[in-house]
N, C-alpha and C positions, 0 to 999 in steps of 0.2 A: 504494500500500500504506500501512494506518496503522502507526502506530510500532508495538505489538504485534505486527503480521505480520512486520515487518521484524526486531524481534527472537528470534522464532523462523526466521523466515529465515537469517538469520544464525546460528545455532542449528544449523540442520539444514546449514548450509554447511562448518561448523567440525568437525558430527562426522564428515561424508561424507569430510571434508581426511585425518582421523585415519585414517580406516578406509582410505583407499586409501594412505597413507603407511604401513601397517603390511601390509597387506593379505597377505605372504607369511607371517606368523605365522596366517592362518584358512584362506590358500587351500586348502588340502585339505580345508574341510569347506564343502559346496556350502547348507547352510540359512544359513550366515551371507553365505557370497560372493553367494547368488539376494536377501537383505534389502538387503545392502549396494549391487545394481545396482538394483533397487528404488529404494530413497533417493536414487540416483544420476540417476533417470530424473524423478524426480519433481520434484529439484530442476532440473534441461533445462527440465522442463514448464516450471513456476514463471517460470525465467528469460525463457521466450516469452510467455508471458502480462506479464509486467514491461514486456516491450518495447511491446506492444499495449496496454497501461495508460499507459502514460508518451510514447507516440509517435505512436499510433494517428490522432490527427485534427491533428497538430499541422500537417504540411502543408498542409490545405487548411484550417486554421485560420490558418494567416498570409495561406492566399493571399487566401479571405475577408476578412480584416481590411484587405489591401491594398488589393482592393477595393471595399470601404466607404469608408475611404479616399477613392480616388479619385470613386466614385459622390456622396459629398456634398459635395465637391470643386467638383465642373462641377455640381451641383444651386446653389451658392452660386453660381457665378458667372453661370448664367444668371438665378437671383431676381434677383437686382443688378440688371440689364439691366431684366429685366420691373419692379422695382418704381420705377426711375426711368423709367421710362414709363410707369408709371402715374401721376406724379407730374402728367404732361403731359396726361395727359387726363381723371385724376378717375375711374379702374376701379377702385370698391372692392372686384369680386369679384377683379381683378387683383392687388389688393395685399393682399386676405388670402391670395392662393396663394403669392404669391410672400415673404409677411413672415415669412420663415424664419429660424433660425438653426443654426449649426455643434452648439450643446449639443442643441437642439431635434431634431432631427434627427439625432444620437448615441444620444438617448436612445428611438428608436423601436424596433419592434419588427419584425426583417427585410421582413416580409410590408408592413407600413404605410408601412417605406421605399420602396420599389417603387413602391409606391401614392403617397407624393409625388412620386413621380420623375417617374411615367408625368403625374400631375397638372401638374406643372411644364411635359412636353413639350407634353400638350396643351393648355395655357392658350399656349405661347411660340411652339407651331412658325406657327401664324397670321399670327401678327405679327412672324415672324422677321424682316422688312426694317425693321421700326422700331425692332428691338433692335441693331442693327449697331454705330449712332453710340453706341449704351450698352456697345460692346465683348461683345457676342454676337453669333454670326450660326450658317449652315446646321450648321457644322463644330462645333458644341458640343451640336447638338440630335442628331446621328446620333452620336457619342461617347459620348453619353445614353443613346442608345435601346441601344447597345453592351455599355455600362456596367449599366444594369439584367438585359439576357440573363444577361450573366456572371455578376452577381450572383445572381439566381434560380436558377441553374444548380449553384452550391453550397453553396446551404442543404439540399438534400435529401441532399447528401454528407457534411454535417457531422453531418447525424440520422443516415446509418446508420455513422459512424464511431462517434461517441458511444455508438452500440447497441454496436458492437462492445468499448469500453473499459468497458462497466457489467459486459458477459456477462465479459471477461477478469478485470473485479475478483470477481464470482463466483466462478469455478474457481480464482480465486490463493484463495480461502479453503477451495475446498474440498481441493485439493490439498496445503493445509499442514494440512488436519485428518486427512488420509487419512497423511503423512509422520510427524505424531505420535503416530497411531496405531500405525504400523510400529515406532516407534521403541519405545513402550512395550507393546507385546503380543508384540514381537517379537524384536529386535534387543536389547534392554537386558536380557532373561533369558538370553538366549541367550551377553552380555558376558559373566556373571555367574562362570564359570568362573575366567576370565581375572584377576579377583583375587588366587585364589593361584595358578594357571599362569606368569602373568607382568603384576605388581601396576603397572609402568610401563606398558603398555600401556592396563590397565584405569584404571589413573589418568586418562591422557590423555584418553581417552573422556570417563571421569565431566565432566571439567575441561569439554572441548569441548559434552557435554550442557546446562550451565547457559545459561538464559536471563538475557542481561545487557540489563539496561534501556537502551538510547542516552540517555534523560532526562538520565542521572549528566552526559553529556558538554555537557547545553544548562540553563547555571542559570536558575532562573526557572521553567521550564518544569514545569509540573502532573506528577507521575510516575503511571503507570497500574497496578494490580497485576498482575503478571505472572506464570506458575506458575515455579517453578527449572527441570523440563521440560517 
């Protein structure tokens, strides 16, 4: 959520507190108690949708990152092997496969990592008995092959997680336009009695309605115009 959503979230959190902390001063009139479950539902919504914004791919986002990780891990250590064997025998197509680095190789893009990996095994598994005495052998090239499945297997997870937290930033917008809509076509005329009925109640509301910028709390930081509801 951007700081604006947040501050009307926060908004709609504060008067939903009020309304059900008072809630026996309206309970016998059913248009305010049906607004009031209304805002109450919407803010539920809101909060699920938070969760799947803020959490949604984070799992298979570490697992992922782990990994990678590990995948350019055993990719270093078997270059090493192959490119001091090439040293021995003068394979320049060996030693450009293998003349990799840790940035080099961070800086790829999932699918091209695969593609060195897969390229790494097939340049090494050949000659895996001359890589042994280079501190490679069988056990780092099927680790490899391991290591690339696993990997491939959750880039496709992390696309349709990420689908899922663009759709939930969606609905967290449109579920706070739909909230303040209730608020002001509805709910805030409907308060309007309550002025002179009972002026502490309606105070409280008013108080709870203002939108308060979070900026004030972070110096420095740019403040965005906000409406008061």
């Amino acid at each position: 959520m951007k700081r604006k959503e947040i501050n009307v979230y926060n908004m709609l959190g504060a008067t939903s507190k009020v309304m059900s902390n008072n809630r026996a001063l309206f309970a016998h009139n059913p248009a305010i108690t049906s607004q009031v479950d209304q805002l109450g539902g919407i803010i539920s919504n809101v909060d699920t949708l938070k969760d799947i914004q803020a959490n949604g791919n984070t799992g298979n986002s570490e697992n992922k990152k782990q990994l990678k990780i590990s995948l350019i891990a055993k990719i270093l250590k078997i270059s090493a092997a192959m490119l001091a064997h090439s040293a021995t025998t003068n394979d320049p197509k060996l030693k450009e496969i293998a003349s990799v680095s840790e940035t080099s190789l961070n800086r790829l893009r999932d699918s091209d990592l695969i593609t060195s990996a897969r390229a790494t095994a097939s340049f090494g598994k050949p000659i895996v008995e001359s890589l042994t005495i280079w501190g490679s052998d069988q056990t780092d090239f099927t680790e490899l092959d391991s290591l690339v499945a696993a990997y491939g297997s959750v880039i496709p997870g992390n696309a349709a997680d990420n689908a899922a937290v663009e759709q939930s930033t969606s609905d967290i917008k449109s579920k706070i336009k739909e909230a303040k809509a209730l608020l002001k076509d509805h709910l805030d005329p409907m308060m309007l009695p309550f002025k002179a009925i009972n002026p502490t109640f309606y105070g409280q509301y008013e108080n709870a309605r203002q939108v308060i910028d979070t900026a004030a709390s972070h110096p420095g930081e740019d403040s965005e115009n906000t409406d008061n509801k």
